[in-house]
C-alpha positions as CSV (number, residue, x, y, z in Angstrom):
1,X,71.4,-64.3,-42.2
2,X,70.7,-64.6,-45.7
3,X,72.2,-67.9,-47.1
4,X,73.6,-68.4,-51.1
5,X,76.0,-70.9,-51.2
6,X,76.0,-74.3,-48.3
7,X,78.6,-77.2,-47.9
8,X,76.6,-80.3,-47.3
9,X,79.0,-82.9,-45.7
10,X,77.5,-86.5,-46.5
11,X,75.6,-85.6,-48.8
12,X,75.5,-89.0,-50.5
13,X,73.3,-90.3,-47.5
14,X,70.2,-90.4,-47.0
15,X,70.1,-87.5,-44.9
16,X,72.4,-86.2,-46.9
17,X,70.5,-86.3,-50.1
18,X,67.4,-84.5,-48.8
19,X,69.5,-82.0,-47.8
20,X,71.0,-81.4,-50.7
21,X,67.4,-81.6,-52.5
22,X,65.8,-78.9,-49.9
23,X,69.1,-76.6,-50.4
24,X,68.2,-76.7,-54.2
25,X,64.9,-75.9,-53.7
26,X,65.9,-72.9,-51.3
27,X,67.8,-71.5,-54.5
28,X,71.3,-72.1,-52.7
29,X,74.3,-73.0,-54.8
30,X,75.4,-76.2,-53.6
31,X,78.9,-78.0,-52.6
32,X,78.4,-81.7,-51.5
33,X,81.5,-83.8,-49.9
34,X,80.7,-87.0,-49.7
35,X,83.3,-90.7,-50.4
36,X,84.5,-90.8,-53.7
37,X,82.6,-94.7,-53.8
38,X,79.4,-92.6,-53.7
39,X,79.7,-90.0,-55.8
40,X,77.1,-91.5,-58.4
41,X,74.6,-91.8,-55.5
42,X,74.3,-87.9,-57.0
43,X,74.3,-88.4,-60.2
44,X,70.7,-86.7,-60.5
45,X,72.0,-83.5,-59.3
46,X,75.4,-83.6,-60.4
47,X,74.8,-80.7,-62.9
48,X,73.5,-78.7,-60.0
49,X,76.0,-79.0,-57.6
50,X,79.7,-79.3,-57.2
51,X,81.1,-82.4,-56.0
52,X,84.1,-82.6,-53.9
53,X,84.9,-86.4,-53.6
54,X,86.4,-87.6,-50.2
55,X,86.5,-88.8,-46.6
56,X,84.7,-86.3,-44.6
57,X,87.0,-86.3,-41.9
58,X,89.8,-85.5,-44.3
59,X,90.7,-81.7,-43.0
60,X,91.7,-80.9,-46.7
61,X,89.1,-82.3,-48.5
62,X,86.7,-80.5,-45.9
63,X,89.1,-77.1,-46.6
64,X,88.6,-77.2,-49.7
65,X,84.8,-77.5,-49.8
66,X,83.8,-74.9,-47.6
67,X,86.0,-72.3,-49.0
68,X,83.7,-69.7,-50.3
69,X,80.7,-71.1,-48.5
70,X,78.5,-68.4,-46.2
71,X,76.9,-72.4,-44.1
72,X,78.0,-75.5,-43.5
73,X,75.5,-78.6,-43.3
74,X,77.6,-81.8,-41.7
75,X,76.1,-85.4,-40.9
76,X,78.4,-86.2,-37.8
77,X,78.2,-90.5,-38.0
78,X,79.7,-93.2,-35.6
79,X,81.4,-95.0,-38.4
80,X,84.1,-96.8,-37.5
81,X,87.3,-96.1,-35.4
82,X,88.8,-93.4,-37.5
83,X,87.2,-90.5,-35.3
84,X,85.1,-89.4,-38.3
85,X,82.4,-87.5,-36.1
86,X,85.2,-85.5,-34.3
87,X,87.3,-85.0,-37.0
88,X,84.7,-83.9,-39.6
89,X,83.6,-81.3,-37.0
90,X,87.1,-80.0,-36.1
91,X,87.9,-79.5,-39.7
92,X,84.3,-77.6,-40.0
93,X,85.0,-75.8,-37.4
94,X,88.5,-75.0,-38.1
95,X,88.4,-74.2,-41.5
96,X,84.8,-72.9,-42.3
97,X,84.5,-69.4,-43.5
98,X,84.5,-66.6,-40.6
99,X,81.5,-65.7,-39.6
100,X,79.7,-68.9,-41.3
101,X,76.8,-70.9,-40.3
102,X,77.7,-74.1,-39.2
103,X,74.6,-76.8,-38.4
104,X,75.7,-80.4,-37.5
105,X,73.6,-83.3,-37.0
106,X,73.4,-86.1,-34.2
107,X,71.1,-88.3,-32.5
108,X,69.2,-87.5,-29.1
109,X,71.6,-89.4,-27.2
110,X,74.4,-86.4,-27.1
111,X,73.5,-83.6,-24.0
112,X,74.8,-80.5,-23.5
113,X,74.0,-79.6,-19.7
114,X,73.3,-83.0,-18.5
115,X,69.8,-82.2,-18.2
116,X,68.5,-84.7,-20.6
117,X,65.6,-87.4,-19.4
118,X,66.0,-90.7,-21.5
119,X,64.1,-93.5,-21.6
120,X,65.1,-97.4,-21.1
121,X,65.0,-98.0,-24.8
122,X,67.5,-95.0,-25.5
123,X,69.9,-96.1,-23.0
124,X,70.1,-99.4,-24.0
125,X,70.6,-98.6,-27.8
126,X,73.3,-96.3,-26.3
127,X,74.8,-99.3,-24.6
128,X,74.6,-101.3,-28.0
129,X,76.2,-98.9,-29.6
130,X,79.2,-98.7,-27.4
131,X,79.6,-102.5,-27.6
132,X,79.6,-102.3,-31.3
133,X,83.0,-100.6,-31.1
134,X,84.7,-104.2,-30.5
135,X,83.6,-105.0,-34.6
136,X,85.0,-101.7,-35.4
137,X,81.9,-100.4,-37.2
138,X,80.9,-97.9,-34.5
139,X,82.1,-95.5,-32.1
140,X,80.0,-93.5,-29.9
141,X,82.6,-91.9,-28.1
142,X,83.8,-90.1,-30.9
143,X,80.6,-88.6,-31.5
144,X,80.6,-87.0,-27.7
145,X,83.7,-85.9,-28.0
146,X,82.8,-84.4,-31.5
147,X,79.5,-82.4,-30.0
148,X,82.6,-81.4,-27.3
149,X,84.4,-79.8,-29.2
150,X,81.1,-78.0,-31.0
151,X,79.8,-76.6,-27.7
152,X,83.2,-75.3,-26.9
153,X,83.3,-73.7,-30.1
154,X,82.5,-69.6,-30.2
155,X,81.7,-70.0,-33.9
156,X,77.3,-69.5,-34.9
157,X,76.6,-73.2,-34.9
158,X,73.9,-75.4,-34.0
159,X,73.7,-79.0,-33.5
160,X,70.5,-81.0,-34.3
161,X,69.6,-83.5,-32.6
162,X,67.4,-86.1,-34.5
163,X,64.6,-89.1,-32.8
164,X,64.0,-91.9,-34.5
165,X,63.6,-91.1,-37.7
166,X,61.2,-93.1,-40.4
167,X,60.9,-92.4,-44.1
168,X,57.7,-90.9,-46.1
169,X,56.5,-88.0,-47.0
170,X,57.0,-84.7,-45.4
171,X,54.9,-83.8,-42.7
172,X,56.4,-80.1,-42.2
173,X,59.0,-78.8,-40.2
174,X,59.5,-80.3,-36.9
175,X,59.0,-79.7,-33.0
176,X,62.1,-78.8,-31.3
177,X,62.4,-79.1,-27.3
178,X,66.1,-78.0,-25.3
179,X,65.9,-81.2,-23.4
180,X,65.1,-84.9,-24.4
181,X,62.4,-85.9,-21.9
182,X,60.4,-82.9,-22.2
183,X,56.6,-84.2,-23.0
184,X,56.5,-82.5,-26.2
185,X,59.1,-85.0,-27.7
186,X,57.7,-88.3,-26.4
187,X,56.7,-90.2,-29.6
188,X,60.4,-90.1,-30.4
189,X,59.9,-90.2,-34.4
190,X,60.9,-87.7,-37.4
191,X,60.2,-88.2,-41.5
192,X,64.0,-88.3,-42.4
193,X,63.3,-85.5,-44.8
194,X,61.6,-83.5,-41.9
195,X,65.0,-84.0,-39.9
196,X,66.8,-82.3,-43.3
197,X,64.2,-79.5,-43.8
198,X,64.9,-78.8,-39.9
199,X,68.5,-78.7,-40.8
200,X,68.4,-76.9,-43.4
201,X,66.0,-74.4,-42.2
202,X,68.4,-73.7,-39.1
203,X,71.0,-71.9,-41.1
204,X,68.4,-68.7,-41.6
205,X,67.2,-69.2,-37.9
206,X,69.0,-67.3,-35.3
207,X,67.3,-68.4,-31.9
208,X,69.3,-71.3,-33.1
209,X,72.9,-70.2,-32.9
210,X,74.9,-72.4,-30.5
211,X,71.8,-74.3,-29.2
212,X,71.1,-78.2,-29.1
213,X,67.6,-78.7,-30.3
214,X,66.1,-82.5,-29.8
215,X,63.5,-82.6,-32.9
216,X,60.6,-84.6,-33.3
217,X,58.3,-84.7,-35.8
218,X,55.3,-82.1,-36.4
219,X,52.3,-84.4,-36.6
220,X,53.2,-87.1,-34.0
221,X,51.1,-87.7,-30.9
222,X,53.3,-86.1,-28.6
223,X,53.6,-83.2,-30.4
224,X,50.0,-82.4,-31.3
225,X,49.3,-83.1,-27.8
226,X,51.8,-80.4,-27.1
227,X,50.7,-77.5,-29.3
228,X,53.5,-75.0,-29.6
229,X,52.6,-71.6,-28.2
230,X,51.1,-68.8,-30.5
231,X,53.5,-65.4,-30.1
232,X,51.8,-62.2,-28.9
């Protein structure tokens, strides 16, 4: 699929932002949705890109961006009690041009089959993060039910499912694995940017449609320990 013109939700994050700079560099035209109190986070790019100001789980805020748009890029975040993750990804899902590429984001602790291997330290951030929801400021259910309603969907998406993740330069585009546990994926780190050049890269890769990949980044131990195999 050949991509001209991408929604980046959040793209006032960090995450955000490197989409946003990779897209550029890709020659996309750009739409970025992100709260209207960060709009001048953009203020570098704002003569590249339209801005559509607004919550991100505001169905027509979201309508309104992605009309015209051939992909969608969405941060899904478990921000506060106001279903943001799942409602971000309904509205994407329900609104997004037919036929558009849809690529969300998450962390490793979302599974699809079940099949996922995780380690003490994930479960017990897990566990953190579900006892945050008492201060209001996260809710991790919200995500799971967000990645839900994704893997119900019939629509070409793909939901990317980020490691740690540490800033610095880019190290290239990362490892991918269908299961967290799986030896390639044991360091458990990704450059931030490597986690949006993996995003963004997804839209014009089709093994991707309606798969989970957990990432990790291209240069860690685990993964150069774990070359990936050369095609015949």
């Amino acid at each position: 699929m050949s991509i001209q013109r991408v929604c980046i939700i959040g793209a006032s994050g960090k995450l955000g932002r490197y989409m946003v700079e990779e897209s550029l560099r890709r020659g996309y035209e750009v739409v970025a949705v992100c709260r209207e109190r960060s709009v001048h986070k953009l203020d570098d790019v704002a003569d590249r890109i339209t801005i559509v100001p607004g919550a991100t789980n505001d169905r027509e805020v979201v309508r309104r961006a992605v009309a015209g748009c051939d992909s969608v890029l969405a941060v899904l975040v478990p921000w506060g009690v106001q279903q943001y993750s799942s409602g971000t990804a309904q509205a994407v899902l329900d609104h997004a041009e037919p036929g558009a590429r849809l690529v969300f984001s998450c962390g490793w602790h979302i599974t699809r089959d079940g099949l996922d291997r995780y380690s003490w330290r994930i479960r017990a951030a897990v566990a953190f993060g579900r006892l945050m929801k008492v201060t209001r400021l996260v809710e991790m259910e919200d995500q799971y039910e967000a990645a839900r309603r994704i893997f119900a969907s019939d629509r070409a998406w793909t939901l990317v499912r980020g490691s740690d993740l540490e800033e610095g330069e880019s190290q290239g585009l990362p490892r991918w694995s269908e299961h967290v546990g799986d030896p390639v994926l044991e360091s458990n780190l990704t450059r931030r940017v490597d986690f949006a050049l993996f995003m963004v890269a997804a839209l014009e890769d089709d093994t991707l449609v309606q798969q989970a990949p957990a990432i990790v980044g291209c240069r860690t131990p685990s993964a150069l320990a774990h070359p990936a195999p050369v095609a015949s």
